[in-house]
C-alpha positions in Angstrom: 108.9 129.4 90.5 107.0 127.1 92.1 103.5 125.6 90.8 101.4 127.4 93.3 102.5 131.0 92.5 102.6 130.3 88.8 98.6 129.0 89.5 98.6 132.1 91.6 100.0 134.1 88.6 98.1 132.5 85.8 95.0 133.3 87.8 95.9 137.0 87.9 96.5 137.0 84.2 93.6 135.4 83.4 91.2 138.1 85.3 93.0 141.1 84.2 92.0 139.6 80.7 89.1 138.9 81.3 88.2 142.1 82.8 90.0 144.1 80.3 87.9 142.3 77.6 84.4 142.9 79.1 85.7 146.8 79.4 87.1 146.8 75.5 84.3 147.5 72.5 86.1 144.5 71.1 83.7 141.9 69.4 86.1 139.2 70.4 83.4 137.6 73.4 85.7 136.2 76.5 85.3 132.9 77.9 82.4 132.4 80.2 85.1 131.2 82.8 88.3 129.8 82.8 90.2 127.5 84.8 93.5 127.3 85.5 93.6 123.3 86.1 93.3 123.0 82.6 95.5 124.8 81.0 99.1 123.6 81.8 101.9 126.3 82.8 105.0 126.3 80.6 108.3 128.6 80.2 107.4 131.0 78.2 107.0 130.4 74.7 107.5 126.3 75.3 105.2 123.6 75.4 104.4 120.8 77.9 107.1 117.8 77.7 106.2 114.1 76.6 108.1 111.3 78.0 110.0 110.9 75.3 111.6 114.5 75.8 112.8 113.0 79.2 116.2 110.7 78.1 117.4 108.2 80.7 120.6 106.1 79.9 122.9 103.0 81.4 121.5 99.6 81.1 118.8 97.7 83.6 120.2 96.4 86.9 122.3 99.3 86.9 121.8 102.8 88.5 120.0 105.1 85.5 121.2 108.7 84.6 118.1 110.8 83.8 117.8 113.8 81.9 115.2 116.0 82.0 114.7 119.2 79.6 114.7 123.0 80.6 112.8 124.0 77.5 109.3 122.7 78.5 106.9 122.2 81.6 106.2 118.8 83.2 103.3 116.4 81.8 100.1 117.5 83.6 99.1 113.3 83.7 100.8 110.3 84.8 102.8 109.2 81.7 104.8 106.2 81.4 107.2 104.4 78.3 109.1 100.9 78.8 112.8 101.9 78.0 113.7 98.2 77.6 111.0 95.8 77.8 111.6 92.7 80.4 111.2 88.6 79.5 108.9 87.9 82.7 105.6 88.4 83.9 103.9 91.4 83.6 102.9 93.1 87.2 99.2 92.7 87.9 97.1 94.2 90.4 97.9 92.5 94.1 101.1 91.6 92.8 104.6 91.3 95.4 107.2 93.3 93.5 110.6 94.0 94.1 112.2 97.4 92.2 115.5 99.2 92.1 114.7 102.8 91.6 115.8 106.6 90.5 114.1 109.4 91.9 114.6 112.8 90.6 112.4 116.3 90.7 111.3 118.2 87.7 112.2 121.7 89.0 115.3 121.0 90.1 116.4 118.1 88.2 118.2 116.7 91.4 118.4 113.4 92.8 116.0 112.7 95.7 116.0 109.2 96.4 117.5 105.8 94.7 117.6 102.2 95.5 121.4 102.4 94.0 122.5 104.6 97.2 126.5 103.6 97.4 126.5 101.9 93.8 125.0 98.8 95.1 120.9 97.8 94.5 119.2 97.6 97.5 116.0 96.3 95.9 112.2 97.7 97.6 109.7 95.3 97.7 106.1 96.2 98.0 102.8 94.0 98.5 99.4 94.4 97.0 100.8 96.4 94.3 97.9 99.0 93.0 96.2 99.3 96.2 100.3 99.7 98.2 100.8 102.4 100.8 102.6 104.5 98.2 101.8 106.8 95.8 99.1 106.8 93.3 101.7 107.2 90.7 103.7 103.7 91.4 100.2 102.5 91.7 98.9 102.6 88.4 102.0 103.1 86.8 103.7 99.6 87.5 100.5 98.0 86.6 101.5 95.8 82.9 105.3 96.5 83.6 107.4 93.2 83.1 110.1 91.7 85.0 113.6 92.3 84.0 112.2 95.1 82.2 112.5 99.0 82.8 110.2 101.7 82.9 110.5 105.5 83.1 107.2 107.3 85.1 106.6 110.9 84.9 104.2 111.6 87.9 102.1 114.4 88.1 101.7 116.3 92.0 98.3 115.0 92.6 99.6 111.4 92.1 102.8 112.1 94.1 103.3 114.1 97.1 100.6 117.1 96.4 101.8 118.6 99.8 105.0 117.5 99.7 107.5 115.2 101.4 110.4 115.3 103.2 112.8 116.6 100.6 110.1 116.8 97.6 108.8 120.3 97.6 104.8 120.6 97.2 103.4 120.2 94.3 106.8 118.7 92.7 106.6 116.6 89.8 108.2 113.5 90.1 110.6 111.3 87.4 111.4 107.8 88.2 113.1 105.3 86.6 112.1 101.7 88.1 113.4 98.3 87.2 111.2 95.2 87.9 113.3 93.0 90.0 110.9 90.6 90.8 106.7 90.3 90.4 104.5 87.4 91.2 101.9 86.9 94.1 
């Protein structure tokens, strides 16, 4: 299902609640408003994953295999955790980096794009890392990771594609697993 008919959903679940409440003699008062932002969709009776639900394996340099559960919904927030930690400088704001990357989507769990196409790294480099043309996600969450080192970000819609993108459905969350080639200015 995607996000927008489960928001769709949740909101027509809310209001029949809400208005079934204010129509009960039940003392319980409903809430004043609710918003459906807030409260994070999951499978029913699951919770919402942390990053550390999400298990990635092979070493750096080489192309990762992620993992991602069936039994809970996405992070609502940009999360990110250093799966091995790298010996050279950290990337800063304006920072040159070059990556090797794994792309896969939450609801589908397939792979979208990778650096590793054919078995061989075909490292991206990007400029002015944290204000880049790319997503917000790769934005702030390279910021502090080290060279040699890699690092698994869970991106939320709003700090991906929100509307979509060629193969990435809208509002798909986004797992990537990034190795830090290179960083300097």
């Amino acid at each position: 299902m995607r996000i927008p008919v489960r928001v769709a959903f949740l909101t027509a679940a809310v209001a029949l609640a809400v208005s079934t409440a204010a129509c009960s003699n039940s003392e319980r008062d409903a809430p004043a408003s609710a918003s459906t932002q807030s409260a994070p969709v999951v499978p029913a009776g699951g919770r919402q994953c942390t990053v550390d639900d999400i298990t990635v394996s092979g070493p750096v340099g080489q192309k990762p295999t992620i993992n991602i559960p069936a039994d809970c919904s996405p992070p609502s927030q940009l999360v990110e955790k250093d799966l091995a930690g790298g010996t050279g400088p950290a990337v800063k704001p304006g920072d040159h980096v070059e990556v090797n990357y794994d792309l896969v989507s939450w609801s589908d769990r397939t792979e979208q794009d990778s650096s590793w196409q054919g078995g061989t790294a075909k490292p991206l480099s990007v400029d002015n890392i944290g204000q880049a043309k790319l997503i917000a996600g790769w934005n702030e969450g390279l910021i502090g990771a080290k060279q040699g080192g890699r690092r698994l970000l869970v991106v939320p819609p709003g700090k991906g594609y929100p509307n979509g993108s060629g193969p990435i459905k809208p509002g798909e969350t986004l797992v990537f697993v990034i190795d830090v080639v290179k960083t300097g200015r």
